[in-house]
N, C-alpha and C positions, 0 to 999 in steps of 0.2 A: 511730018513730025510724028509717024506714026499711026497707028485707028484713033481715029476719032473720040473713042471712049475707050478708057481702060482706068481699067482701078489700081490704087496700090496699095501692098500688101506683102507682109514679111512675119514668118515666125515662126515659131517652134519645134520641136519634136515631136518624131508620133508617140502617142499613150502608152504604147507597147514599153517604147524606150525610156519614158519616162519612169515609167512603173517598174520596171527593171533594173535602173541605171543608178549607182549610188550619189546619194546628193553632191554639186558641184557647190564649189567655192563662189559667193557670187560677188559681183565687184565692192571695191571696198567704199562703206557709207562712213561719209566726212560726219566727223564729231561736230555736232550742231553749233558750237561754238567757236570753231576752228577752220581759218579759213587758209586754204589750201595755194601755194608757188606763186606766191604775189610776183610779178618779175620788177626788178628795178635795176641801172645802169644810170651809175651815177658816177659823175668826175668833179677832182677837188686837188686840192694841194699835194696831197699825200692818199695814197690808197688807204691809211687805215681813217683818216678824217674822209673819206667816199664812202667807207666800209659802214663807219657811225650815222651819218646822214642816210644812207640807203636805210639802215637798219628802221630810222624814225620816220621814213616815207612808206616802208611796206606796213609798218605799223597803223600809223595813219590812215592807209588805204584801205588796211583788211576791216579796218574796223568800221568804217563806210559801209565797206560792200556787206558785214558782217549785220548790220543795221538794217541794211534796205533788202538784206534776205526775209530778216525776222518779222518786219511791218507790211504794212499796206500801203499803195501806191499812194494812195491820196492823204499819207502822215508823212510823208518823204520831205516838206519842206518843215517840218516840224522836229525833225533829228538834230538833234545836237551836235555844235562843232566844238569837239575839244582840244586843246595843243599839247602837244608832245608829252608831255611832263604828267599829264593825267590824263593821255589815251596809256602812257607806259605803267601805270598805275591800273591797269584794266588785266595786262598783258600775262597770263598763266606759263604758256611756255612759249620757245621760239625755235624752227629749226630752217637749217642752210642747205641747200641743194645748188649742183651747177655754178659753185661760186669760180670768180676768173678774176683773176689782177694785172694790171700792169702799174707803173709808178704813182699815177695820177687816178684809175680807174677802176671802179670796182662793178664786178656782176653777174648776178646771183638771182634763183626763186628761195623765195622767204615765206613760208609756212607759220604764220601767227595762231595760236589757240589764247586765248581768252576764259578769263575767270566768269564763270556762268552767273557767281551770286553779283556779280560786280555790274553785270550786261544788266541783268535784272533789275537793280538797283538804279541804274542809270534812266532806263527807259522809265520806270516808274515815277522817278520824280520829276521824269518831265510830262507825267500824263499819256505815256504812247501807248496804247493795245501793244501788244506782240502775241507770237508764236513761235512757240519751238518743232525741231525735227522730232516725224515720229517717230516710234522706235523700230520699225523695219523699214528697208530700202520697199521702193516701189519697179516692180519688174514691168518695162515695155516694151509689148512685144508690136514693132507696126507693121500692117499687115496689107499687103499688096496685094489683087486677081490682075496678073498679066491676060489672062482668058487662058492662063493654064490652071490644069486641076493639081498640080504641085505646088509649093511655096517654097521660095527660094530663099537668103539673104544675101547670097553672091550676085552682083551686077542689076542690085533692087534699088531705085533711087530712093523710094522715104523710108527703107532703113539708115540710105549711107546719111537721108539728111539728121537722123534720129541720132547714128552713132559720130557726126561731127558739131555737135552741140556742145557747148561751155555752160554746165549748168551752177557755175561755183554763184553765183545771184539767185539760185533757187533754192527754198528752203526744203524739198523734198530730195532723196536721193535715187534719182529718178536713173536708170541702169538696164542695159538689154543684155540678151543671155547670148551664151557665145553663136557667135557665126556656121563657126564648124556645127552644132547642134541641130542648128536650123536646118542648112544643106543640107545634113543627113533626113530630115523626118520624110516621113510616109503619111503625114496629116494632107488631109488635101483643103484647098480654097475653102470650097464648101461647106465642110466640116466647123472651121472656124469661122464663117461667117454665120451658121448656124445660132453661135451663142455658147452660153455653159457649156459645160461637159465635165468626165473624170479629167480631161488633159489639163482644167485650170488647178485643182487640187495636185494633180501629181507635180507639174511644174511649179506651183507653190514650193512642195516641198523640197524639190530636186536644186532648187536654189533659195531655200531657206527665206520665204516669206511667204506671207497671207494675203500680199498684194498684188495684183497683175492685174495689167492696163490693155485694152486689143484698142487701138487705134485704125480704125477702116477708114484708108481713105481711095476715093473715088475724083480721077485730074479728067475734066471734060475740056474738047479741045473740038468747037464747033466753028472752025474756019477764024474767029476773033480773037479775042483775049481769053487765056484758059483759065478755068473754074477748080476750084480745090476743093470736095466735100466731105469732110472728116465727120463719122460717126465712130465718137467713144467708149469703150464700153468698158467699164471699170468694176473688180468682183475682187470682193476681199471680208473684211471682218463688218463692213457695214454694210451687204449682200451686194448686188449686181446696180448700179446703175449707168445710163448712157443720157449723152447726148451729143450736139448736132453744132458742126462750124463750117461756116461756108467764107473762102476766099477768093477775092478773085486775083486776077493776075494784072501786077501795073506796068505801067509805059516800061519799055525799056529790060523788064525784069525776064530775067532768064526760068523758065521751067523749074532747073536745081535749085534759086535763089528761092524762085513760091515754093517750094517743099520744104526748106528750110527754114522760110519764116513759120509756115504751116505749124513743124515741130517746135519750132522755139513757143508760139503761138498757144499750143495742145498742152503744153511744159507749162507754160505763165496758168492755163486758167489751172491745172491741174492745182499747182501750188495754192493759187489762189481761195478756191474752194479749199483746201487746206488749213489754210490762215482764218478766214470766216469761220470755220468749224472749232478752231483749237486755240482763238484770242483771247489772250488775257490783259485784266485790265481796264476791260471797255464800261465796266460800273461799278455798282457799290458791291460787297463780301456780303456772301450771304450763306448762313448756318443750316445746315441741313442734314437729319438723321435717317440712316438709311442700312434697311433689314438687310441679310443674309441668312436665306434658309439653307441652312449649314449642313453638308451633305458626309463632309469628311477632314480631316487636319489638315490633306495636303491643297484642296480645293480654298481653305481659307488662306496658306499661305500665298497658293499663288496670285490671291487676291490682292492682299496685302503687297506685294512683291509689283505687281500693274499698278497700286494706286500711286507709291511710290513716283514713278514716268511720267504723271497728268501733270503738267506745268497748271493748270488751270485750278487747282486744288491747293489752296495756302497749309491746309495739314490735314489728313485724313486720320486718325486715333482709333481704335477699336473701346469702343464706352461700354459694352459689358458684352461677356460671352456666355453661352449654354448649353447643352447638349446638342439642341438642333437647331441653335439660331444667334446668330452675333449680331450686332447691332454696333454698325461706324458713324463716329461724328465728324463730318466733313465741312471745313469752310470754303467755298464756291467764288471764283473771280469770274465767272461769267454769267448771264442771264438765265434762268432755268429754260426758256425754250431750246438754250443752243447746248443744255448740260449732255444730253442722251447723245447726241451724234459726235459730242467732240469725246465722249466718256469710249464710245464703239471705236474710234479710231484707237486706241490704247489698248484693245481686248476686251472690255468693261461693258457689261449692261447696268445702265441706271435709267429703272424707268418709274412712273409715278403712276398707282392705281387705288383711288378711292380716296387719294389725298397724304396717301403716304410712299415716300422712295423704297427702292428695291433694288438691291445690288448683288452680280455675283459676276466671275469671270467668264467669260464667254470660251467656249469650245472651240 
């Protein structure tokens, strides 16, 4: 099956290219309320009475999955089941892709988006926390040592398991940079297993986020069942953190199969810590006034413009301005220990010194 020990690993460009190369387009991040090519195939008397029933099954469905994006695993029997008639009362727009007829048959992926104040409303009164998508895609790059000093994506098995994931159940929009990009770099193993560097900034920018994910995994294969050790290392607006996942490999499970749970696996907690960070809902509103040492006009708007995105903020107000310092009054749906980390995920520093908040956008 190979050496015995080998790591895997897949990513990027070299610095050079990065820093040279004009930002690429990066893949498209699902409208947080929009849940993307439901499939259904449905038959009935008549294809336009299949066409109507399909229509109020993908509806039904998206808005399940739409639900168990936005919560926490352990509120999942606590979601509401609504019928037809007031999920369709939810429904903002609807679109048709791959649709096929025959007399009796109809079939089609169905693209449901949903009314955001409506989703809101709903979970609320049934008491649920939620969370919404941030507002940048999260870039992963996973990162393979064949015991080559190159990195590859062509013929890498936990990129291929990274880029055959169905992340439409994940509330992050979790996305890798193209293939070609990779194959081209001149980065070696090394280098990226090093840690930071200029190549996390430049590839931020070069696909248009502040997020990237280095996923290290290391598949040990000591004569029994092989071992999967994924160490994550995540660097974005809340600075660099990692941690550590160990899999092993079950009866009957194929190599590619443990990689691929691995990645679905790396995906879930990613979100997860996401959702813990950015719930709303989980207590009582709580009022809180919060300085801006106010450095310029444009620094204030684009304050204002961030607070705007925090689902976790029932209204943010500017309560009086001055030459060198504004002062917002903010109502809080979440606990003040978890206000700073889920405030950073949005670009926002809000932090509390000597018993009073302090707010401005972050860099």
């Amino acid at each position: 099956m190979g050496p015995k020990s080998f790591a895997v690993a897949a990513i990027l460009l070299c610095v050079s290219g990065f820093l040279g190369g004009g930002p690429v387009q990066a893949a498209d991040y699902f409208n947080p309320f929009e849940v993307k090519e439901v499939p259904v195939d449905i038959t009935a008397d008549t294809a336009a009475n299949a066409r109507t029933i399909a229509i109020g099954e993908a509806q039904s469905r998206a808005l399940d999955l739409l639900l168990r994006r936005m919560t926490l695993k352990g509120d999942r029997d606590r979601l509401p089941r609504l019928d037809g008639n007031s999920v369709s009362r939810l429904v903002q727009s609807i679109q048709f892709a791959d649709e096929r007829y025959s007399s009796t048959r109809y079939i089609a992926k169905v693209t449901v988006a949903f009314n955001p104040g409506g989703i809101r409303s709903l979970l609320g009164r049934y008491n649920i926390p939620f969370a919404e998508a941030p507002a940048h895609p999260v870039l992963v790059l996973p990162v393979l040592d064949s015991g080559s000093s190159r990195i590859a994506a062509e013929s890498n098995p936990w990129w291929a398991a990274w880029s055959r994931q169905d992340w439409q159940e994940n509330l992050l929009a979790l996305t890798l940079p193209q293939a070609s990009d990779v194959d081209a770099s001149g980065l070696s193993a090394a280098e990226v297993m090093q840690g930071g560097g200029p190549w996390i900034e430049a590839l931020g920018r070069r696909y248009g986020t502040s997020e990237v994910v280095v996923p290290l995994a290391t598949l040990r294969t000591d004569g029994g069942a092989a071992r999967l050790i994924v160490r994550t290392h995540q660097y974005g607006i809340a600075g660099e953190r990692s941690s550590t996942r160990e899999l092993n490999q079950l009866p009957g499970e194929t190599i590619d199969n443990l990689l691929m749970r691995g990645a679905r696996e790396i995906g879930n907690d990613l979100t997860q810590e996401w959702k813990r960070n950015a719930m709303v809902g989980q207590g009582a509103q709580t009022d809180i006034l919060a300085v801006m040492d106010l450095a310029s006009l444009q620094q204030l708007i684009t304050l204002q413009d961030r607070l705007k995105r925090v689902p976790m903020l029932k209204n943010a107000t500017l309560a009086s301005l001055a030459s060198h310092r504004a002062l917002f009054r903010m109502t809080v749906t979440v606990p003040p220990e978890q206000l700073t980390p889920a405030m950073i995920q949005y670009g926002i520093d809000l932090v509390q010194r000597d018993g009073d908040w302090y707010v401005s956008p972050r860099r």
